[in-house]
C-alpha positions in Angstrom: 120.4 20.7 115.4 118.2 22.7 117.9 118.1 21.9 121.6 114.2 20.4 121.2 115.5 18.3 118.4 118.3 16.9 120.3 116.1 16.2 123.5 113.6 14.1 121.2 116.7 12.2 119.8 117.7 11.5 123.5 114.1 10.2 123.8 114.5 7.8 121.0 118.0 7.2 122.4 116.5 5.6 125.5 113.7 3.8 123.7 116.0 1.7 121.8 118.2 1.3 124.6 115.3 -0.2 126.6 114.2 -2.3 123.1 117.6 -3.6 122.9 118.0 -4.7 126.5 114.8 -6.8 126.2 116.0 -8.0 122.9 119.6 -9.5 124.5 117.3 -10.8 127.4 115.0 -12.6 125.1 118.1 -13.9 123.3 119.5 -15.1 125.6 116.6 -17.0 127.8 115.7 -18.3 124.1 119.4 -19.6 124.0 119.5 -20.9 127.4 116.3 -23.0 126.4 117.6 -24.0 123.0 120.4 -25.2 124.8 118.4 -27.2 127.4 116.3 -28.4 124.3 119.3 -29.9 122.6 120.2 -32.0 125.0 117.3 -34.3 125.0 116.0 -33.9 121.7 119.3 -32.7 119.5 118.3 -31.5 115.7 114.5 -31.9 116.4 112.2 -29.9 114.6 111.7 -27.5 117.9 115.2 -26.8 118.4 115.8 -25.9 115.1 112.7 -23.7 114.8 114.4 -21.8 118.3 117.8 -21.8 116.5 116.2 -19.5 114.0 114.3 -17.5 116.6 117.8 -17.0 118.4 119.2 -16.0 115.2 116.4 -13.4 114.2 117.1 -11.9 117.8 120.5 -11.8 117.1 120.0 -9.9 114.2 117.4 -7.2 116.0 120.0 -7.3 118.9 122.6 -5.8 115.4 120.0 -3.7 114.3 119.1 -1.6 117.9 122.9 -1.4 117.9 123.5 0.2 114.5 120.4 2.5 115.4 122.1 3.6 118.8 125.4 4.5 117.3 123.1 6.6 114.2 120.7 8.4 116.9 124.8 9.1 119.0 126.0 10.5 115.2 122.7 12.3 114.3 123.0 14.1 117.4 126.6 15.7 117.2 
C-alpha cells in the first residue's frame, strides 16, 4: 500500500474512532437513563423500548470496533 493510501486509512482511522467514542457515550447516558427509568416504572413499555436502543448501541459500539481493528490490518 502506497503512502497516500495509508494516510487516507489513517483518516478513516480517526473517523471511526470519533464515531465510536460518541457511540459508548450515547450508550452509556442511554443506560444511565434506562437505569433511572427502571426504578420507577420497571418493565414499562419506555424502558423496554430503551433496553433495545441500548442494545442496538451496543452492537454499533461492536461494529466501529471490528472496523478499527480491519482499517489497523488493511494498513500493515
Amino acid at each position: 500500500m502506497n503512502n497516500d493510501r495509508r494516510k487516507e486509512l489513517e483518516r478513516a482511522f480517526k473517523l471511526v474512532e470519533e464515531a465510536l467514542s460518541i457511540v459508548q457515550a450515547m450508550k452509556d447516558e442511554e443506560q444511565e437513563a434506562l437505569d433511572n427509568l427502571e426504578d420507577k416504572f420497571p418493565g414499562s413499555e419506555k424502558a423496554v423500548n430503551m433496553g433495545l436502543a441500548v442494545d442496538a448501541l451496543g452492537d454499533v459500539d461492536d461494529a466501529l470496533e471490528q472496523a478499527l481493528v480491519g482499517i489497523e490490518a488493511a494498513k500493515e
